[in-house]
N, C-alpha and C positions, 0 to 999 in steps of 0.2 A: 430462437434466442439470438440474440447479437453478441458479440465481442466489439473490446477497445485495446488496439494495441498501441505502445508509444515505446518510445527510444529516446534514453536520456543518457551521455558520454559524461563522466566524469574524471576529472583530475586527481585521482585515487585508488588506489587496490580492493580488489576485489573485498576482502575479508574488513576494509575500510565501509565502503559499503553496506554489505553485511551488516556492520555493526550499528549504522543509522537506522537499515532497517527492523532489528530487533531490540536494541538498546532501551529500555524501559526508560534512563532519562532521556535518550533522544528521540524518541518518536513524536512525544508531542511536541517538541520542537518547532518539527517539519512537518507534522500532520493536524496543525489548528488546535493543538491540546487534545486528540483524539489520543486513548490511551490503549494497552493491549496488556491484558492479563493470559497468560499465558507461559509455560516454559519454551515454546519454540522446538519440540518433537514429534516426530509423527505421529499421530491419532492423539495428541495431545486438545482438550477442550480451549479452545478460545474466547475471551470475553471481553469486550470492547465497552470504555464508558466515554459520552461525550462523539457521537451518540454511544445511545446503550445497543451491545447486540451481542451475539453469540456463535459460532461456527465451530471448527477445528482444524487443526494443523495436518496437510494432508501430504505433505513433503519437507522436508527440512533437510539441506547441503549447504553447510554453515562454506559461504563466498564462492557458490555457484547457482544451487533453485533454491525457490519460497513457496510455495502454495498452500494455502487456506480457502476454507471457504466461508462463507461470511452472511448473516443477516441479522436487520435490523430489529430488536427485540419488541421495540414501542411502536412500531409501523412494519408489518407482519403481510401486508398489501403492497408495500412501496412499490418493492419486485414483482408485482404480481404472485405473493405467496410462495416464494422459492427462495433459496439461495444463490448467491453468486461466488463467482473461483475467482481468486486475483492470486497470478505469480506472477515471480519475478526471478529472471536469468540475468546473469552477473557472466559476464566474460570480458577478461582479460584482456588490455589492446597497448601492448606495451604501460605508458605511465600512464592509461587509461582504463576506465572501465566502462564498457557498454551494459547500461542497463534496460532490458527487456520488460515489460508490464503488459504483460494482458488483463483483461479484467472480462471475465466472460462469463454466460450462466444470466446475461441482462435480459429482460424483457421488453422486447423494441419497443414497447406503446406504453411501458410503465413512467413512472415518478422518478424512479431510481437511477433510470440513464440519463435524464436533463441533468440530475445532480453529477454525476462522477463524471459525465464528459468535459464538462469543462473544467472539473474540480481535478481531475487529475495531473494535467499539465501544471496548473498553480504547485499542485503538492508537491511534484518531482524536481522542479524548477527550484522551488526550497528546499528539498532534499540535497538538491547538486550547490548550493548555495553554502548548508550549513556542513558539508562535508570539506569543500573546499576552503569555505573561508572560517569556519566557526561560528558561523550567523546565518539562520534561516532566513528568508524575506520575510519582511511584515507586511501582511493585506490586510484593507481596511475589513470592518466589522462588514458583514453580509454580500464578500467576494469583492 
């Protein structure tokens, strides 16, 4: 299995943060209109539409970790038949916040890692975008 780590510094507090990441209106925001049903607690079921998929919440420290794990409901192969882990660690750097993203549980030869490797920087980029300024980036239709 492969991992993707990435590191995105934001001009924000952590619980700032936080709240991009679970914010029911701002996820789709920053995440291409991907949505998350979900309350955000551990062993909590998770249900993602746009795409459609399904996991659970397998950590929740509301403005320090996030983990879930995650798969695609209408493409059940993408990953190679498995799920994948995506957290995220939130720490503190004075008027900064470092955020941590692993996204691990990929299958190096699958579908699933062409797509979030390069999708994830886009997403974080618009995450640090719409935290700071109140505006996610816009990218054109198909990246």
């Amino acid at each position: 299995m492969t991992s993707l780590d990435f590191d995105v510094y934001v001009r924000a507090t952590p619980q700032e943060v936080w709240t991009a990441l679970t914010d029911p209106a701002m996820v789709p925001r920053w995440r291409l209109g991907m949505t998350f049903e979900t309350d955000w607690q551990a062993g909590s079921v998770l249900t993602t539409r746009s795409p459609d998929g399904e996991g659970s919440v397998q950590q929740a420290v509301p403005g320090q970790r996030l983990v879930y794990d995650w798969s695609q409901t209408g493409e059940p192969d993408l990953n190679g038949g498995r799920q994948s882990v995506v957290s995220f660690e939130l720490e503190a750097m004075g008027e900064v916040t470092r955020l941590n993203v692993v996204h691990g549980g990929l299958d190096p030869d699958g579908e699933f890692l062409k797509i979030v490797k390069p999708g994830w920087p886009m997403l974080l980029s618009s995450l640090k975008s719409l935290v700071e300024t109140g505006r996610p980036l816009a990218f054109p239709v198909g990246g």
